[in-house]
C-alpha atoms as one frame of an Amber mdcrd trajectory, in Angstrom:
protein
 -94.657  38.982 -95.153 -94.040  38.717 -98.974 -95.843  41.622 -99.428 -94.050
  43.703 -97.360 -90.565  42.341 -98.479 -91.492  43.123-102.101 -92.945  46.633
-101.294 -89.494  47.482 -99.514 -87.511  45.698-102.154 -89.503  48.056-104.844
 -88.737  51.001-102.537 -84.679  50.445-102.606 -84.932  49.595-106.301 -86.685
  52.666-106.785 -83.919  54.380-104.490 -81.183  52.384-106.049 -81.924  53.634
-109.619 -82.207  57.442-108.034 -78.648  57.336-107.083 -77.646  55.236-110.287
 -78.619  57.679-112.644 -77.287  60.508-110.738 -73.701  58.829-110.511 -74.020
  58.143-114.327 -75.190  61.561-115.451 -75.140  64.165-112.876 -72.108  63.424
-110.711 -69.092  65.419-110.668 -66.634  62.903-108.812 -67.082  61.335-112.252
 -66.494  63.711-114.889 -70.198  64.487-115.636 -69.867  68.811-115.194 -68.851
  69.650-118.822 -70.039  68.098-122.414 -67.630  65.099-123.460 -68.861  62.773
-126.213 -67.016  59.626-127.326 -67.447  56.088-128.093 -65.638  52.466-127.915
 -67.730  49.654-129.788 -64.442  47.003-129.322 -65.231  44.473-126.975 -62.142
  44.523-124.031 -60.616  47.248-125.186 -61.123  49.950-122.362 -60.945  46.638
-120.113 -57.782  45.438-121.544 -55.969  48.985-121.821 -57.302  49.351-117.759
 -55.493  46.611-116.746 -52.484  46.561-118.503 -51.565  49.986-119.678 -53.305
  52.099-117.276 -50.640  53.675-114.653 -53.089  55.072-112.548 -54.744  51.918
-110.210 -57.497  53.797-108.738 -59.081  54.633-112.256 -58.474  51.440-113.101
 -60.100  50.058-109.596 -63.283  52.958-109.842 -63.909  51.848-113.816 -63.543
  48.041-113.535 -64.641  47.181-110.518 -67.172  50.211-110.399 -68.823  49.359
-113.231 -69.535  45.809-112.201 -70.580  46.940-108.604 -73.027  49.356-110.013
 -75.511  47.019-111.059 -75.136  44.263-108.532 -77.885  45.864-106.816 -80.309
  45.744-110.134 -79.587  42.039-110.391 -80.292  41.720-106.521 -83.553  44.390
-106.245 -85.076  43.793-109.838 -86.116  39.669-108.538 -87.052  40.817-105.419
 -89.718  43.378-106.025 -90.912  41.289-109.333 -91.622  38.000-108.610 -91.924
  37.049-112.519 -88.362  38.430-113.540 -86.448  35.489-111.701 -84.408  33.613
-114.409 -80.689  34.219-115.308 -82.386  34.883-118.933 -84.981  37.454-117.497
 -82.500  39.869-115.001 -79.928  38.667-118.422 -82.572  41.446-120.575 -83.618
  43.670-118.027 -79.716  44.423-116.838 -78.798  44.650-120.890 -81.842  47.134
-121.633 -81.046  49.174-118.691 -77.037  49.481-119.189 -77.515  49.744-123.008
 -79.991  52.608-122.256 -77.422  54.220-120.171 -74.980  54.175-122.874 -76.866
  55.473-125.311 -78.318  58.233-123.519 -74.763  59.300-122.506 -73.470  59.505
-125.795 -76.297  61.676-126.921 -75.954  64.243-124.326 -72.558  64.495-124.307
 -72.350  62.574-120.879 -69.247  59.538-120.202 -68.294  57.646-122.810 -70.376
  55.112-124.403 -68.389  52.176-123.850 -69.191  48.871-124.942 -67.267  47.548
-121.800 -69.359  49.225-119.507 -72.364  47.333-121.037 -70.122  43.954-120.118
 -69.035  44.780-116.807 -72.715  45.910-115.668 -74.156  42.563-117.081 -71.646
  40.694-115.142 -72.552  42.822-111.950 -76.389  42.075-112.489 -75.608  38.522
-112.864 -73.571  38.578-109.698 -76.551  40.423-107.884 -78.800  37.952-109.452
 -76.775  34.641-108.464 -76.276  36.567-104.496 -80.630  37.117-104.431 -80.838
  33.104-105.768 -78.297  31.677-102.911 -80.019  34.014 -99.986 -83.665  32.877
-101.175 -82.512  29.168-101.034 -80.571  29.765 -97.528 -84.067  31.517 -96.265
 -86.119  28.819 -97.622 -84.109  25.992 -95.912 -84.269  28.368 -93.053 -85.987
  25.999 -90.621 -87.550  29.095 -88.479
């Protein structure tokens, strides 16, 4: 039964990532049809001016809370299919490497905005996927059936 789980947890990792990269660089909902290259290095900033000086709640909604919703699903999948990646400090590198990788490879091609925000709000979401995978492996293993 492990087996299985991890196989199907690989799969929708596998499938999660897919979609991931084509919301990040391919989809036009989010701005990705035409060359656009800048860059925020200042911690909070795009977070700060979101929440307070942003008139428009739905951008402010899609980039806050998108951002961290994005990668609850790494923090949740990554555990699951790899047994050895299953401490806060472990899912901690893999969601950093991943999101940093992301940011990087939009700024050279012209894709988003590298954003040094985005790279905080995914870490949270990874963490939040990662605490959500902990607390439903301890309710299944104190799962008397």
């Amino acid at each position: 039964m492990k087996k299985i789980s991890r196989i199907l947890s690989l799969i929708f990792l596998v499938m999660y990532i897919i979609y991931l990269l084509y919301l990040v660089f391919f989809s036009k909902d989010y701005g990705r049809g035409y060359f656009h290259r800048s860059y925020n290095f200042i911690p909070f900033k795009t977070i700060i001016e979101y929440m307070f000086f942003s008139p428009n709640l739905k951008a402010t909604v899609v980039n806050i809370a998108g951002n961290i919703l994005a990668f609850v699903p790494m923090g949740f999948l990554v555990p699951a299919a790899f047994n050895r990646i299953n401490k806060y400090k472990d899912i901690s590198i893999v969601v950093l490497i991943a999101t940093i990788s992301i940011e990087i490879t939009q700024f050279i091609i012209g894709v988003g905005t590298c954003d040094i925000d985005d790279v905080i709000l995914n870490w949270i979401g990874g963490i939040i996927g990662f605490y959500m995978y902990k607390v439903l492996l301890k309710k299944i293993k104190n799962n008397p059936y």
